[in-house]
Every structure is written in C-alpha cells, then in structure tokens.
GUKOL-628716 format. One line per field, with one value per atom (N, C-alpha, C): residue in three letters; x, y, z; residue number from 1; atom name. Coordinates in steps of 0.2 Angstrom, whole numbers. Atoms other than C-alpha are relative to their C-alpha. Layout:
! residues N
marse <- [ALA / ...]
px <- [X / ...]
py <- [Y / ...]
pz <- [Z / ...]
vexza <- [NUM / ...]
fimar <- [CA / ...]
END
This chain:
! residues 170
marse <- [UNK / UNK / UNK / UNK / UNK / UNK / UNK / UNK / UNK / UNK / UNK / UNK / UNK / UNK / UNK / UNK / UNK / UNK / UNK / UNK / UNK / UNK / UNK / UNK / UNK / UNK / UNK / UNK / UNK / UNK / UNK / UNK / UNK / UNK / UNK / UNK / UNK / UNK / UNK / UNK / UNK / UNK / UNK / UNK / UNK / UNK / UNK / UNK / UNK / UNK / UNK / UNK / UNK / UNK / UNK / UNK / UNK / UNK / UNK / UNK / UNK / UNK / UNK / UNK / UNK / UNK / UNK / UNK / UNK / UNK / UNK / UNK / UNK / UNK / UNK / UNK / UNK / UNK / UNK / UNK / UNK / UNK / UNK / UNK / UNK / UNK / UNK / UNK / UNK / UNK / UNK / UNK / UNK / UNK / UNK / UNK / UNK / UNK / UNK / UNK / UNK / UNK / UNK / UNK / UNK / UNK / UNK / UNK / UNK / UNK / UNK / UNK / UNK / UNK / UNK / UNK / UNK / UNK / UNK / UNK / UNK / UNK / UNK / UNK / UNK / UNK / UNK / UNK / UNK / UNK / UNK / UNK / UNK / UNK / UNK / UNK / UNK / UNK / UNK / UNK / UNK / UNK / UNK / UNK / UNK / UNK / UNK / UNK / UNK / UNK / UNK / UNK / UNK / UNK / UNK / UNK / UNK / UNK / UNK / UNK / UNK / UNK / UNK / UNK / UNK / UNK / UNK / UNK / UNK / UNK / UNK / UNK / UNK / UNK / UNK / UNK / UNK / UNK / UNK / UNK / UNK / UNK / UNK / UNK / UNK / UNK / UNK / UNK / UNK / UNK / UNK / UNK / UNK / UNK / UNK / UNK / UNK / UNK / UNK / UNK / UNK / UNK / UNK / UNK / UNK / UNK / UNK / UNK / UNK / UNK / UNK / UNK / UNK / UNK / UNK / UNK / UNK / UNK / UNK / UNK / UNK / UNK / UNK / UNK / UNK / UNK / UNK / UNK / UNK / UNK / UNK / UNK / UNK / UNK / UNK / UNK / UNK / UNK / UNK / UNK / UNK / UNK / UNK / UNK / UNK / UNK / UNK / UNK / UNK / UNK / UNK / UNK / UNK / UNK / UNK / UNK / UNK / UNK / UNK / UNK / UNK / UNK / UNK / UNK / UNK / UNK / UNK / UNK / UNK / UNK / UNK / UNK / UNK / UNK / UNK / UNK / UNK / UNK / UNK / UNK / UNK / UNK / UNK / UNK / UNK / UNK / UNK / UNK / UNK / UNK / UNK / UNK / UNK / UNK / UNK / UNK / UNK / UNK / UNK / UNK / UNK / UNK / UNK / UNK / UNK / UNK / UNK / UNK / UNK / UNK / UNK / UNK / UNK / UNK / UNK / UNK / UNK / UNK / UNK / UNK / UNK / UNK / UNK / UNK / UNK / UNK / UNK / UNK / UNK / UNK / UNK / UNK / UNK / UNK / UNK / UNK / UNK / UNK / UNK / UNK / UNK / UNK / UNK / UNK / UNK / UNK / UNK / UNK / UNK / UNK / UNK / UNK / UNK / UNK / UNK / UNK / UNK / UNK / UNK / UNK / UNK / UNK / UNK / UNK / UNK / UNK / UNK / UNK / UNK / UNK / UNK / UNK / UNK / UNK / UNK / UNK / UNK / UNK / UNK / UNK / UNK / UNK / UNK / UNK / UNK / UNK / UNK / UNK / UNK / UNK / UNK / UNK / UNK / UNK / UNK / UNK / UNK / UNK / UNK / UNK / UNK / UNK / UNK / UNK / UNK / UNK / UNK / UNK / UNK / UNK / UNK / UNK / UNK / UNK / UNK / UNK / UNK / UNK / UNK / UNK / UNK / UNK / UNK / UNK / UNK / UNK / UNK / UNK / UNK / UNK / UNK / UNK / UNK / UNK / UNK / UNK / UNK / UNK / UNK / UNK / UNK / UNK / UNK / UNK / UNK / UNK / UNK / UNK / UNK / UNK / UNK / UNK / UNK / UNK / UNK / UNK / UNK / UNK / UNK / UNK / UNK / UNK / UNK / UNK / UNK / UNK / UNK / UNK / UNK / UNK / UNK / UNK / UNK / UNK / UNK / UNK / UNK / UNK / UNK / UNK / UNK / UNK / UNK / UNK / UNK / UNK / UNK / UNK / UNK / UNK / UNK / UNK / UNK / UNK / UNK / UNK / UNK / UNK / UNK / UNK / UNK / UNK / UNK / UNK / UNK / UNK / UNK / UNK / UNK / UNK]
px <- [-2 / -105 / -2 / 1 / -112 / 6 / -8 / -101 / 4 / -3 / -100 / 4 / -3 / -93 / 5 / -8 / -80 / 4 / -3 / -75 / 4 / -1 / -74 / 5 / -6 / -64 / 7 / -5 / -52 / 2 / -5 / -48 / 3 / -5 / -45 / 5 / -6 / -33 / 5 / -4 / -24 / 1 / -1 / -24 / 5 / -7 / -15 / 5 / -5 / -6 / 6 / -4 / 1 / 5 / -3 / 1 / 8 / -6 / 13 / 7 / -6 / 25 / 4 / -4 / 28 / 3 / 0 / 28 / 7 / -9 / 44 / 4 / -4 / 52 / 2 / -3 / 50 / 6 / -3 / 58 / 6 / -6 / 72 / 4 / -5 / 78 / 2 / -1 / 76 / 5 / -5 / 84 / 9 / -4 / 99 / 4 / -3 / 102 / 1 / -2 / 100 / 8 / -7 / 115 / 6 / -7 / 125 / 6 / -5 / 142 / 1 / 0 / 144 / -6 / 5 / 129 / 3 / -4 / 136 / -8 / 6 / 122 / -4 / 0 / 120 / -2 / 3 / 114 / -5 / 6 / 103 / -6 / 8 / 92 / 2 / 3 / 94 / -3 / 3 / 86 / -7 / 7 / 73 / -5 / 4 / 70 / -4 / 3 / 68 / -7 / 7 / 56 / -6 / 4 / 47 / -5 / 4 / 42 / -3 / 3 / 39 / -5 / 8 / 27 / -6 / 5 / 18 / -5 / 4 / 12 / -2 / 5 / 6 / -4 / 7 / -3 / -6 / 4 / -10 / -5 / 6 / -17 / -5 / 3 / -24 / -6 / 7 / -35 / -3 / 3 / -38 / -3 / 5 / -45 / -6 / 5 / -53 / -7 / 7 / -63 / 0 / -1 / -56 / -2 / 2 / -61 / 8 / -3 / -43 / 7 / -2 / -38 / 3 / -1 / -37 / 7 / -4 / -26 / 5 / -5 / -14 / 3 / -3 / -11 / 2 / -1 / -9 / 8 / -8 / 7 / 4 / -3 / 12 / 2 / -3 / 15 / 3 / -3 / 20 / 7 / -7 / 34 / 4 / -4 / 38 / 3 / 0 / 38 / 8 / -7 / 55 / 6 / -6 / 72 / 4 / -4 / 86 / 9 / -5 / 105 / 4 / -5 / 117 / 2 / -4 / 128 / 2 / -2 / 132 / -8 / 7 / 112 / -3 / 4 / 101 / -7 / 5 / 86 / -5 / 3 / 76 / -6 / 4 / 60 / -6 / 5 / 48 / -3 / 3 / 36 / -6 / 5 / 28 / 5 / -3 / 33 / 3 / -4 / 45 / 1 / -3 / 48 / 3 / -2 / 60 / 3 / -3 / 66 / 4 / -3 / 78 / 8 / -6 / 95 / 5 / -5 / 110 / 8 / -4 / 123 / 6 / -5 / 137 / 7 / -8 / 151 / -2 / 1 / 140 / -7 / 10 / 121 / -3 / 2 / 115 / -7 / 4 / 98 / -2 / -2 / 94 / -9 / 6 / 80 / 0 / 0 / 75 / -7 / 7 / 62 / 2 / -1 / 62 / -8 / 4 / 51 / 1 / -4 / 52 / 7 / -5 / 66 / -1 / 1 / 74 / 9 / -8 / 92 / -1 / -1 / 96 / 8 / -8 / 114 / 1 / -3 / 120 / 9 / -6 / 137 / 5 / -4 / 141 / 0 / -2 / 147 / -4 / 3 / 145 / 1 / 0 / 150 / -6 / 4 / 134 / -6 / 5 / 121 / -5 / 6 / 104 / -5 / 7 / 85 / -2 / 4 / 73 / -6 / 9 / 53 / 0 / 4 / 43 / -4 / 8 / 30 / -8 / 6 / 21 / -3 / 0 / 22 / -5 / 2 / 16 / -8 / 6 / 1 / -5 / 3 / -5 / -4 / 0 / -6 / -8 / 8 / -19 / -5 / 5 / -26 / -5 / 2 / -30 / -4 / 5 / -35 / -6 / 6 / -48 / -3 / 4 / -55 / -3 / 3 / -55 / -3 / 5 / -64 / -8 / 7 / -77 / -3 / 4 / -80 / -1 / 2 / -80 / -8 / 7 / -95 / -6 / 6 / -104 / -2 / 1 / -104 / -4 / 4 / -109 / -7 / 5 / -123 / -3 / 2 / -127 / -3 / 5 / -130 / -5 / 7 / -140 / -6 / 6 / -150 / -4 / 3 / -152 / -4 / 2 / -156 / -6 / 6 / -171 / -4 / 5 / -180 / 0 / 1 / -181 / -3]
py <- [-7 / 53 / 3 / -1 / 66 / 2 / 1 / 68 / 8 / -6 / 88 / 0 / 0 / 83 / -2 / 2 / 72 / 3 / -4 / 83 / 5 / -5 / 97 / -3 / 4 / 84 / 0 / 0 / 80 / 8 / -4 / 98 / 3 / 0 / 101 / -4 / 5 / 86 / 3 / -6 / 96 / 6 / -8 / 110 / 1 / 1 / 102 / 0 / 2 / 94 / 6 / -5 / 108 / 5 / -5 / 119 / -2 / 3 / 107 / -2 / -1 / 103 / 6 / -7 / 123 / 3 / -1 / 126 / -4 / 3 / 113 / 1 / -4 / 120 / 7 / -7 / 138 / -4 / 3 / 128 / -1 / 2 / 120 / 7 / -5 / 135 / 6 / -5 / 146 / -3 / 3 / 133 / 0 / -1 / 133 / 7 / -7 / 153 / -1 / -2 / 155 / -5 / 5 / 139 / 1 / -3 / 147 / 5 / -5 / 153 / 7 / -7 / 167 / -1 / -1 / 173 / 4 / -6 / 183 / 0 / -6 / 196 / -8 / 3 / 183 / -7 / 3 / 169 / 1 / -2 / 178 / 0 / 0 / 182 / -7 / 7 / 164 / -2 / 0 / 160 / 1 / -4 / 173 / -4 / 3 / 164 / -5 / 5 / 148 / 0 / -2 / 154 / 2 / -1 / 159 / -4 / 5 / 144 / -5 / 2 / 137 / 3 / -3 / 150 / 3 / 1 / 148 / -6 / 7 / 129 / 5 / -1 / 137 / 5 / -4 / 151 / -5 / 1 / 138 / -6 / 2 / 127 / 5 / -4 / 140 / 2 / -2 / 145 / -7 / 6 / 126 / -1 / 0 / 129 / 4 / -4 / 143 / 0 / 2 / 134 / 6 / -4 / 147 / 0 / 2 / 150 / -4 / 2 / 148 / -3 / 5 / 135 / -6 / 4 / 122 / 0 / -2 / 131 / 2 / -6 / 140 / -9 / 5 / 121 / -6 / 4 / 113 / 2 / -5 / 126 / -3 / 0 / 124 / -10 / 6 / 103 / 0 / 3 / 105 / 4 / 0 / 114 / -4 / 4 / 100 / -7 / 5 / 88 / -4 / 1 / 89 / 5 / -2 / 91 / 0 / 1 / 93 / 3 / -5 / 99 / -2 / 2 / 101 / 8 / -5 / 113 / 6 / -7 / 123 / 1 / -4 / 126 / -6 / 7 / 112 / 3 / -1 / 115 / -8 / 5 / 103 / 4 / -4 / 108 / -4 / 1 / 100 / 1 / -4 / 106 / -4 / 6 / 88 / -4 / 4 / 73 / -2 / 0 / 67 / -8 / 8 / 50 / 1 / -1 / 53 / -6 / 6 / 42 / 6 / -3 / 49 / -4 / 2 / 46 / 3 / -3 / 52 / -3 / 5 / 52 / 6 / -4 / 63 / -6 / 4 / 49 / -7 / 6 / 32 / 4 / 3 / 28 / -2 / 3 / 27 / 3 / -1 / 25 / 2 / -2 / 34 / 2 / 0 / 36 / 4 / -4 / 49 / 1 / -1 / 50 / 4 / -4 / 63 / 5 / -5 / 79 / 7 / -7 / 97 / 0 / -3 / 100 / 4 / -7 / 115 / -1 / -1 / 112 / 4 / -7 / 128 / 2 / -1 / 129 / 6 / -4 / 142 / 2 / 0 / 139 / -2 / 2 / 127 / -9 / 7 / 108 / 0 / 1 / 110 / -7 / 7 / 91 / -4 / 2 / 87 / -2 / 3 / 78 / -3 / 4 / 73 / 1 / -3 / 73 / -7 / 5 / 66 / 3 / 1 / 64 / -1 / 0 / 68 / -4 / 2 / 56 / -1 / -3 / 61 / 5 / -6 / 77 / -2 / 3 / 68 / -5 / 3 / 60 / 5 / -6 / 75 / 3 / -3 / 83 / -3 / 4 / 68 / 2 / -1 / 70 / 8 / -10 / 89 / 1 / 2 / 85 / -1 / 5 / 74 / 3 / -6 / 86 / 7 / -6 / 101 / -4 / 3 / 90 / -1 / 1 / 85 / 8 / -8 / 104 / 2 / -3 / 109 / -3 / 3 / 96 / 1 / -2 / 100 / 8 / -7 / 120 / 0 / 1 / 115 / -3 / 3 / 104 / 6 / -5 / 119 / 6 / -2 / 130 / -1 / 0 / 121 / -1 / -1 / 118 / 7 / -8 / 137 / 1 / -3 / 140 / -4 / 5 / 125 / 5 / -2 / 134 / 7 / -6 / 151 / -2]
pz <- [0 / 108 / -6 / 6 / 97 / -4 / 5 / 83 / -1 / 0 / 86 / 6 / -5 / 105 / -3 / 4 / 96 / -2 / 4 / 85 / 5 / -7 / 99 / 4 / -7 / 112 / -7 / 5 / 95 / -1 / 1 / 93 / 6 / -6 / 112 / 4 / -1 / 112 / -5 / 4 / 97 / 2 / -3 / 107 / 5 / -9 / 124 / -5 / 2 / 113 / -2 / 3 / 103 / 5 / -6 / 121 / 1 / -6 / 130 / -4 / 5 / 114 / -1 / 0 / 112 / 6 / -7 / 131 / 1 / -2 / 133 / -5 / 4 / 118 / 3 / -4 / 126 / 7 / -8 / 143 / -3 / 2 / 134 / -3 / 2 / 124 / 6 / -4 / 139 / 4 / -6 / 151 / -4 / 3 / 138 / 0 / 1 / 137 / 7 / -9 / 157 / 0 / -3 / 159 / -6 / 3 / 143 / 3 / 0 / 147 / -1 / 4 / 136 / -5 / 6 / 124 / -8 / 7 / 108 / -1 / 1 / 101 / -6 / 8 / 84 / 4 / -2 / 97 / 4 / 0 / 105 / -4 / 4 / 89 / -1 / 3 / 84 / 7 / -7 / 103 / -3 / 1 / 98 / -3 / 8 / 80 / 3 / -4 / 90 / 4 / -4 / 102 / -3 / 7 / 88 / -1 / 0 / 83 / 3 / -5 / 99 / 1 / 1 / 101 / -3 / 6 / 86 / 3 / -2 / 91 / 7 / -5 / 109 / -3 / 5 / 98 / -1 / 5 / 86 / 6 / -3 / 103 / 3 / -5 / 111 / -5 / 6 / 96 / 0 / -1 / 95 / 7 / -9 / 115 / -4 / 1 / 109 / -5 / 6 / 94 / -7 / 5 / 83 / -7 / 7 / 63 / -3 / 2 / 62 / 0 / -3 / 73 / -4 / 5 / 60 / -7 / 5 / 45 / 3 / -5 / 58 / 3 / -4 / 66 / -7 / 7 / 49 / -1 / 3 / 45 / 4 / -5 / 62 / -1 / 3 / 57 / -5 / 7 / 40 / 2 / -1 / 46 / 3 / -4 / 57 / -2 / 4 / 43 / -1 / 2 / 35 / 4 / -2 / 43 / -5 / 4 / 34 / 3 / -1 / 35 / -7 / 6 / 19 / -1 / 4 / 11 / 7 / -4 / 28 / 7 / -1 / 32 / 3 / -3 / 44 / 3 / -4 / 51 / 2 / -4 / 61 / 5 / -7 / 73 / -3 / -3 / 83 / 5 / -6 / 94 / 4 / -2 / 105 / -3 / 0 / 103 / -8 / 6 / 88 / -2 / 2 / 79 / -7 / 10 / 62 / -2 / 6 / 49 / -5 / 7 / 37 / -2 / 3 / 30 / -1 / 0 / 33 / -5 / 4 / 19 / 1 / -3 / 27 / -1 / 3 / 25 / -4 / 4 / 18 / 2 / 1 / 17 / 8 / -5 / 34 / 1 / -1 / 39 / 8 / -8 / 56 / 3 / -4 / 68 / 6 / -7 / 82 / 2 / -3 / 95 / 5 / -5 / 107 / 2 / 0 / 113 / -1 / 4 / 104 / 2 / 2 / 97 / -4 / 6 / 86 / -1 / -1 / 78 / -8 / 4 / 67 / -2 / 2 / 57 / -4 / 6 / 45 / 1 / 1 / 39 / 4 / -4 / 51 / -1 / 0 / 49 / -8 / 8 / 28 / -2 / 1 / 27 / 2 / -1 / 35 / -5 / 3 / 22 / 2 / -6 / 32 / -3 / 0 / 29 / 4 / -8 / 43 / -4 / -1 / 41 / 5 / -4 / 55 / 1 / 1 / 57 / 3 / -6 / 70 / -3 / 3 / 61 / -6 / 7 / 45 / 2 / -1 / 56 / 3 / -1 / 63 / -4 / 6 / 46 / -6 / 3 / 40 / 5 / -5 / 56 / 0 / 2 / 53 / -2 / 6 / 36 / 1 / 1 / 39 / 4 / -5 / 55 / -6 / 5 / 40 / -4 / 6 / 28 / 2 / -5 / 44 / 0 / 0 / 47 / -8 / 7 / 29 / -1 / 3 / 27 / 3 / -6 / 43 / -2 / 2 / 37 / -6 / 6 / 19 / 2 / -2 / 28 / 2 / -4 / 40 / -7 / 6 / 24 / -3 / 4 / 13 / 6 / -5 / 30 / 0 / -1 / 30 / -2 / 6 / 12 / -1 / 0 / 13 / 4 / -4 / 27 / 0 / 3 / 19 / -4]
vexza <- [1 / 1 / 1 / 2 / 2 / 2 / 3 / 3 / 3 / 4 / 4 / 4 / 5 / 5 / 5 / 6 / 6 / 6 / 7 / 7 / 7 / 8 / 8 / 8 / 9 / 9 / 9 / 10 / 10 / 10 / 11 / 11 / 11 / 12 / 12 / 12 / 13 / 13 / 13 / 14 / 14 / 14 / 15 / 15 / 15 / 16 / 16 / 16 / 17 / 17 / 17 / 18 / 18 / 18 / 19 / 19 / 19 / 20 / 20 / 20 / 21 / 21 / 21 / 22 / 22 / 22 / 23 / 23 / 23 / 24 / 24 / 24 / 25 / 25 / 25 / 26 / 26 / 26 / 27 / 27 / 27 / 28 / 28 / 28 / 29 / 29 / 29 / 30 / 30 / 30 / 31 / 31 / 31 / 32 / 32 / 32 / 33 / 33 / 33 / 34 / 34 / 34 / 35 / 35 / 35 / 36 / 36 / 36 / 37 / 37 / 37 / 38 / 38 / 38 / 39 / 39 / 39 / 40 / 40 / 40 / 41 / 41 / 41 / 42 / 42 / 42 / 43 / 43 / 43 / 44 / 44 / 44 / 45 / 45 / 45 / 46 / 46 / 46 / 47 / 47 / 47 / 48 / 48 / 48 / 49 / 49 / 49 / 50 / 50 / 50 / 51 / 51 / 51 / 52 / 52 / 52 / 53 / 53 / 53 / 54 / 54 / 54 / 55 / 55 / 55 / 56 / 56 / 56 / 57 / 57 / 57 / 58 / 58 / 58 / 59 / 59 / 59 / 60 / 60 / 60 / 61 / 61 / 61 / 62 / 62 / 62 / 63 / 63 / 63 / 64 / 64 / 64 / 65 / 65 / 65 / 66 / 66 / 66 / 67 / 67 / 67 / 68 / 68 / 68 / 69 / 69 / 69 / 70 / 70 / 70 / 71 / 71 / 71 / 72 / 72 / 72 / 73 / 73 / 73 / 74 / 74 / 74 / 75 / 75 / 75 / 76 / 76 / 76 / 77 / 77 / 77 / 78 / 78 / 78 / 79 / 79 / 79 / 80 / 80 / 80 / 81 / 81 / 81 / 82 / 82 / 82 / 83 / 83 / 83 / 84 / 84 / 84 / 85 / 85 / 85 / 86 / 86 / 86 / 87 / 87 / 87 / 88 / 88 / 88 / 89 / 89 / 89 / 90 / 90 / 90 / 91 / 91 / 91 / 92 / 92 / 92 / 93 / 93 / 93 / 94 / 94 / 94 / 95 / 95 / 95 / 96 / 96 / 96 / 97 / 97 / 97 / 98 / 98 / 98 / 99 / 99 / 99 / 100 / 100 / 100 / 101 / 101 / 101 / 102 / 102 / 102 / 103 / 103 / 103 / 104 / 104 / 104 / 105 / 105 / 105 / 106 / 106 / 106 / 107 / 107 / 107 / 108 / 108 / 108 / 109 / 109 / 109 / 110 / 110 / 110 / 111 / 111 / 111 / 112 / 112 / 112 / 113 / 113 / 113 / 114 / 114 / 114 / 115 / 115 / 115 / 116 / 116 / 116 / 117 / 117 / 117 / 118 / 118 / 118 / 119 / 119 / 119 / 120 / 120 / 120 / 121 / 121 / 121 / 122 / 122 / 122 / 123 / 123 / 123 / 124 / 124 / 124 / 125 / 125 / 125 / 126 / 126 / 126 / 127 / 127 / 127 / 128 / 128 / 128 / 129 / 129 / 129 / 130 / 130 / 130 / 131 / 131 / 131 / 132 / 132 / 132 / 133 / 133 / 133 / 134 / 134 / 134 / 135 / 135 / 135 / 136 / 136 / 136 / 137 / 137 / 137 / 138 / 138 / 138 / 139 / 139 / 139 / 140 / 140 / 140 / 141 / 141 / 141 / 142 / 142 / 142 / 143 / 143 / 143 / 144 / 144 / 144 / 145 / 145 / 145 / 146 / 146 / 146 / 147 / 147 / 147 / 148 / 148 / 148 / 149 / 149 / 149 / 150 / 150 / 150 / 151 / 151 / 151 / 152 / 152 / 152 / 153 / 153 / 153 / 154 / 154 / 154 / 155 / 155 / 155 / 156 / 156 / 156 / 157 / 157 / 157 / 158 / 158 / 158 / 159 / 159 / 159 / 160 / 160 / 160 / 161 / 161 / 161 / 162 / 162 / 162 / 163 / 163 / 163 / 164 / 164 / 164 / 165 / 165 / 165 / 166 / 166 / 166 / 167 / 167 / 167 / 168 / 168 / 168 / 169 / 169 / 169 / 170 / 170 / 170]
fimar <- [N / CA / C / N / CA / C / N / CA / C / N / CA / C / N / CA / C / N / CA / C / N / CA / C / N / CA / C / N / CA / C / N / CA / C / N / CA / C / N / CA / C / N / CA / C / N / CA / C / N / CA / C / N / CA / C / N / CA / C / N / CA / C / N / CA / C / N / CA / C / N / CA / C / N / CA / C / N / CA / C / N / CA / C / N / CA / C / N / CA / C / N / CA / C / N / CA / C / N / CA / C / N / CA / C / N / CA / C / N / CA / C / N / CA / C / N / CA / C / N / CA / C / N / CA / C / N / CA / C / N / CA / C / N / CA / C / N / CA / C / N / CA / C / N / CA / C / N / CA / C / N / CA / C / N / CA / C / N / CA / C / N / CA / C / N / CA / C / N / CA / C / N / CA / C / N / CA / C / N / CA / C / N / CA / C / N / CA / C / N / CA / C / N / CA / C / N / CA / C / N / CA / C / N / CA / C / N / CA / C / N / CA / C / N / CA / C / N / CA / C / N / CA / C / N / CA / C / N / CA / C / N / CA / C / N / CA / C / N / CA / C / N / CA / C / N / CA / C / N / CA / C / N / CA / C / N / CA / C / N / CA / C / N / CA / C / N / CA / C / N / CA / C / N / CA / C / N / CA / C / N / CA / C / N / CA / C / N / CA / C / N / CA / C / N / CA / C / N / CA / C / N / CA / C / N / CA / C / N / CA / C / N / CA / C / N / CA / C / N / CA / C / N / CA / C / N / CA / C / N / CA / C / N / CA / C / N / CA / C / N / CA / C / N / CA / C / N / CA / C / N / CA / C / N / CA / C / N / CA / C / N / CA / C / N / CA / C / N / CA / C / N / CA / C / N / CA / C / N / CA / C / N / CA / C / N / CA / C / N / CA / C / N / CA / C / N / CA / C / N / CA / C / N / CA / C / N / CA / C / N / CA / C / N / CA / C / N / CA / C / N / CA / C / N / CA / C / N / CA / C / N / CA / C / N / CA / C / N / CA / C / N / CA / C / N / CA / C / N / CA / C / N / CA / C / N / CA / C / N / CA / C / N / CA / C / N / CA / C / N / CA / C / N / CA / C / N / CA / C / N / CA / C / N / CA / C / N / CA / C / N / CA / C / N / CA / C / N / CA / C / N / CA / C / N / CA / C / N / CA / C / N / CA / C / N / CA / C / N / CA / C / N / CA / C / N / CA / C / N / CA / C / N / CA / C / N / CA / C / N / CA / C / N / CA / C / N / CA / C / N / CA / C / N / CA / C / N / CA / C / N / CA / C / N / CA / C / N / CA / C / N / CA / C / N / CA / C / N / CA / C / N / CA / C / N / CA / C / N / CA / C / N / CA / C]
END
C-alpha cells in the first residue's frame, strides 16, 4: 500500500475513532439529563461543559475525515486532555472520549493501586468528596498521543520533502 494511502486510512481510523468516542459521551450525558429527577440550573451548565468536550473529539474527527490542516494538532489536545485524571482537595476531573484503560493510584485512606477500563467517560467534582486523593493515567490516551506524534512527524517530512521538490525544479 502506498504510504500516502496509509497514512490517509491511519487518520480516518483516528477520525471514526474519535467520532464514535464523543458521539457515546454526547449519548450518555444526554441519556443521564433526560432520566434525571430534578435538574438544578448549576448542573445543567456542568451537562453543558461536559458536552463540551465530547463535542470537541467529534469536531477533532471530522476534521480528521476531512483531511484538515488541523486535524492533527486539534486531535493531539483532544488526547492530552485525556491523559490525566485526577481528584483532590474537593476538585476531580477525569474525561475520556473512546475507549479507556487507567492505571493510577488512589491514596484517599491507604496506597492503593486501581485500574479502569470502560468507554467515554467525564467525572467532574467541585467541592465535593474533599477526602478524595486519586490520579489515573490514560493509556490509551497516552498511546494515541505517540500515535499522532509519529503521523505529525510522517506529514512534517513528507511536506519538507514536497518542498525541496518544488524549489529543485524551479
């Protein structure tokens, strides 16, 4: 296969991919607000924020369908926020958007080593369970990211090659 079709098949598999990760984030948070009881105005916008970022990742495939200039950078961000989780001092944040495998360590009453696999997640605290101690790695997250990497370094060289091709035959 040529190695521009490669290239091209690799960034519309980080395209689906990304779609269908943000698409079941939008689903779950929506599926969540519709089967809430009561809503208060203050978890609406936290809903919103959520959605947010779910809708980012189907932005950042669609650009990746699209072959966009900035495909690549836009779906970099959209990983490196999925890297680290965290919760402490009141404040947690976690969010992934596709499939998930963490590793981290939760040190809320002892030392414990914890593990989670699932599909998008978003857990979002402010000033709530402040005994809470955790940080997770993504490593999905964290594979994706070389993964990127290594596609931006292939396009940089291919474009640097495409240039001096230019400027030779002038």
């Amino acid at each position: 296969m040529d190695s521009t079709l490669k290239f091209l098949s690799k960034l519309k598999g980080l395209g689906i991919y990304q779609i269908i990760g943000g698409a079941i984030g939008v689903i779950l948070i929506t599926w969540t607000t519709v089967n809430s009881q009561q809503i208060a105005e203050l978890s609406i916008v936290i809903y919103l924020f959520m959605l947010l970022f779910f809708a980012f990742s189907v932005y950042c495939g669609i650009l990746c369908l699209r072959k966009d200039n900035n495909a690549l950078k836009l779906s970099l961000i959209n990983q490196i926020l999925q890297i680290i989780g965290f919760a402490m001092f009141g404040f947690a944040f976690q969010y992934a958007a596709g499939a998930y495998f963490t590793a981290g360590l939760d040190l809320t009453e002892s030392s414990n080593f914890t593990f989670g696999v699932g599909v998008s997640k978003f857990d979002f605290n402010i000033n709530n369970e402040s005994q809470r101690l955790e940080v997770h790695f993504n490593l999905i997250a964290l594979a994706l990211i070389i993964f990127i990497e290594k596609m931006r370094k292939r396009l940089k060289e291919e474009q640097d090659k495409n240039q001096i091709s230019s400027i030779t035959t002038i």
